[in-house]
N, C-alpha and C positions, 0 to 999 in steps of 0.2 A: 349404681345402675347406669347403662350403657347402654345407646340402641345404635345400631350401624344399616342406616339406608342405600341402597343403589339405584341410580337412573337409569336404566337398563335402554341402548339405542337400537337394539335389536340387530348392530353392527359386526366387522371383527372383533373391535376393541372389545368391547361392551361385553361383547362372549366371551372372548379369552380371560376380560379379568373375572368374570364370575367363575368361571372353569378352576381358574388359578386359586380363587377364592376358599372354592369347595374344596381342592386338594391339599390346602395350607392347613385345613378345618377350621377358617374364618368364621365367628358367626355373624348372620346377615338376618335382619329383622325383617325386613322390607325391599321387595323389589317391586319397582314402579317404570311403566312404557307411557309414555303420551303417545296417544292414535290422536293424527291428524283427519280420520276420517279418509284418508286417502291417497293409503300407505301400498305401496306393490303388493300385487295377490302372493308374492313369493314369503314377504317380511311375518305378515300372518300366520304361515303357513310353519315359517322357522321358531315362530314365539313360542305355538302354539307346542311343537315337538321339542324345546328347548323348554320349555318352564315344567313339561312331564320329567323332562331328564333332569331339572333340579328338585322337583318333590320325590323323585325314585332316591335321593339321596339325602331325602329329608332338609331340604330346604324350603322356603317360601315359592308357592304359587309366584310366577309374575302377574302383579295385579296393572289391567289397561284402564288408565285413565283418560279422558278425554274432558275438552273443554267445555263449560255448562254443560255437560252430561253430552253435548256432541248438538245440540240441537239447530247449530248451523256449522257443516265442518268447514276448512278452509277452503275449499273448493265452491262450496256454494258462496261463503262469500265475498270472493272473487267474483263469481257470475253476479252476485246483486250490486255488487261496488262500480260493475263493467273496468276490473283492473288486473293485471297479471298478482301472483305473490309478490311479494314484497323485494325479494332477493333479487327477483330480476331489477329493479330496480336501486339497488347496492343498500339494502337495509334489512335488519333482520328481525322485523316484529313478526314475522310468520311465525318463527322458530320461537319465540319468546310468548307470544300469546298462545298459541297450536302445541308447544313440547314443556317449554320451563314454567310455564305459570300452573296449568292444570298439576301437576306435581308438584308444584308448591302451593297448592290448596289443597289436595288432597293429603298431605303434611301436618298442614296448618289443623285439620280434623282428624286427625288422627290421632286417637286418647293417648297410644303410648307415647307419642309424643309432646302431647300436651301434659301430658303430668311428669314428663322429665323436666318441662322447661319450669312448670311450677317449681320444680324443688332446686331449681337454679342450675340444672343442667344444658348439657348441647348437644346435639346429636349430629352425627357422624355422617357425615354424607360424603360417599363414592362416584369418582367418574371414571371412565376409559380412557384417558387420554395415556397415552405410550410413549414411550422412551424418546423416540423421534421427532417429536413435540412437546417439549416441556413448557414452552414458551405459553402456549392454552392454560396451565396450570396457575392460574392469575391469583384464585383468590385461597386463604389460609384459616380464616377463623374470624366469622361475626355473634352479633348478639343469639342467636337461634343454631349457629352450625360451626361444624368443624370439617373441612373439607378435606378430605383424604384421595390420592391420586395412586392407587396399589400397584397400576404398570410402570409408573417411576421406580415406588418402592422396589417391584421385583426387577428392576432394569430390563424390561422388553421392549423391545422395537416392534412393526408392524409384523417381520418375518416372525418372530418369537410366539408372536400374537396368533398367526398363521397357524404353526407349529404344535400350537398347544390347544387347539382346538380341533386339528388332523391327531394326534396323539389322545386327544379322549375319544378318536371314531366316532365324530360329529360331523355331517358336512359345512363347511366354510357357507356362513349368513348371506354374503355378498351386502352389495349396497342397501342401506334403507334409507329414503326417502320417498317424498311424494312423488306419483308419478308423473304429475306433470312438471315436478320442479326444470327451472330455469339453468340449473346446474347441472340437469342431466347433459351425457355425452351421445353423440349420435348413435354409435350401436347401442346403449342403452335404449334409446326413444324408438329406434326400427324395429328392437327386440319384444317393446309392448306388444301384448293383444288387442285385436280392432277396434277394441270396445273403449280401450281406455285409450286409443292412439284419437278416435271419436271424439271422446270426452274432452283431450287435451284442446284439439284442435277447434270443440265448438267453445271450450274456455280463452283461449285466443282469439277466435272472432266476436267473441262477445265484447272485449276489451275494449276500450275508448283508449286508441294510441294512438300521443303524439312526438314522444321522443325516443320511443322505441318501435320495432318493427313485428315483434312478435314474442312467444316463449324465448329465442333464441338471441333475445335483445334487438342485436342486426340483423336477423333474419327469422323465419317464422318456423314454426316445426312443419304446419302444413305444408309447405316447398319441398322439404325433404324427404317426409314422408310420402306425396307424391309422384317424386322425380323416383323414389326407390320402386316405388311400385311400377313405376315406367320403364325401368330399366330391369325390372323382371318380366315385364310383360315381354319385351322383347327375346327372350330366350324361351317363351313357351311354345310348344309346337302341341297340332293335335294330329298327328302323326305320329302310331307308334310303330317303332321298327329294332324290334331287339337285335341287337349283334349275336356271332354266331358261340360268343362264351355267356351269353345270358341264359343261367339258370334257376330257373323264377320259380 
């Protein structure tokens, strides 16, 4: 007996090797997402149309995990800590308590799990990490798992990864993360809805900083986001005057 799990990060990788997966006819017991609780309205949106396109092929549901059942997401508690996440800070228990622990508990209960490990077996656990980084592929085989890295195996890079998710006529996942992570890039953060640009920026001031300045480590996302908004202010007019090829 054999069970083969995946960490599904709702990413390119993460897509393509499942993609890859299904066309090799891998079989896959278990697919698991950790929700931070406070994931882009975009990542949800791709889970949710990506894990129908893996049951239309009889595959597993992606089942969404979350930490104690989600009952304080990482967002909130940042706001009760008064701290940004963690990463801005050069440390990565966000990601470890918020994405790798809630999936290795729900593992850890999981019968088909538990009764492989009774009979002295291991189970098979998949990541995305791609051709172009092999260097992330650290770990090989502990008491509980066997770690399998499939975009090595099929030697794909990020393009290949691209490639083979445009070749099943899927659209490209883009980024997932949280949306206020500290990693984000500035057209990311300007491209937020106000709601969540709100959100980041009262999670920012809510912070007790003293050796950083905001989301942005050295600088704050508020600054940005309002200097952007300033500088579109400035090209508004409420004058309209259509030219004479305007055909409205």
């Amino acid at each position: 007996m054999s069970l083969t799990i995946v960490s599904y990060g709702a990413g390119t990788n993460s897509t393509a090797m499942l993609i890859e997966m299904v066309n090799r006819g891998e079989k896959v017991d278990l697919i698991t997402f950790a929700d931070t609780g406070g994931e882009r309205p975009e990542t949800y949106r791709y889970m949710e149309m990506f894990s129908q396109w893996l049951q239309d092929r009889g595959y597993s549901e992606i089942i969404v995990v979350k930490k104690g059942g989600i009952e304080e997401t990482l967002e909130q508690n940042c706001l009760r800590m008064k701290a940004l996440p963690s990463i801005a800070y050069g440390f990565k228990t966000c990601s470890l308590k918020y994405k790798a622990e809630p999936q290795e508990k729900f593992v850890n209960n999981w019968q088909p799990a538990i009764d492989l490990w009774k009979q002295g077996g291991k189970v098979i656990k998949c990541l995305g990490f791609d051709a172009g980084e092999p260097q992330r592929a650290k770990f090989t085989e502990d008491k509980k798992y066997i770690w399998r890295y499939p975009l090595l195996e099929y030697d794909m890079d990020r393009d290949a990864c691209v490639k083979s998710i445009q070749a099943a006529g899927l659209p490209l996942p883009g980024k997932s993360s949280c949306f206020f992570c500290p990693n984000s890039k500035p057209h990311e953060i300007l491209s937020l809805p106000c709601n969540l640009k709100a959100r980041a920026i009262a999670l920012e001031e809510n912070s007790l900083l003293t050796i950083l300045k905001g989301l942005g480590r050295n600088w704050k996302w508020k600054d940005l986001i309002e200097s952007d908004r300033k500088q579109l202010k400035m090209f508004e007019s409420n004058e309209e005057m259509p030219c004479e090829c305007f055909d409205g």
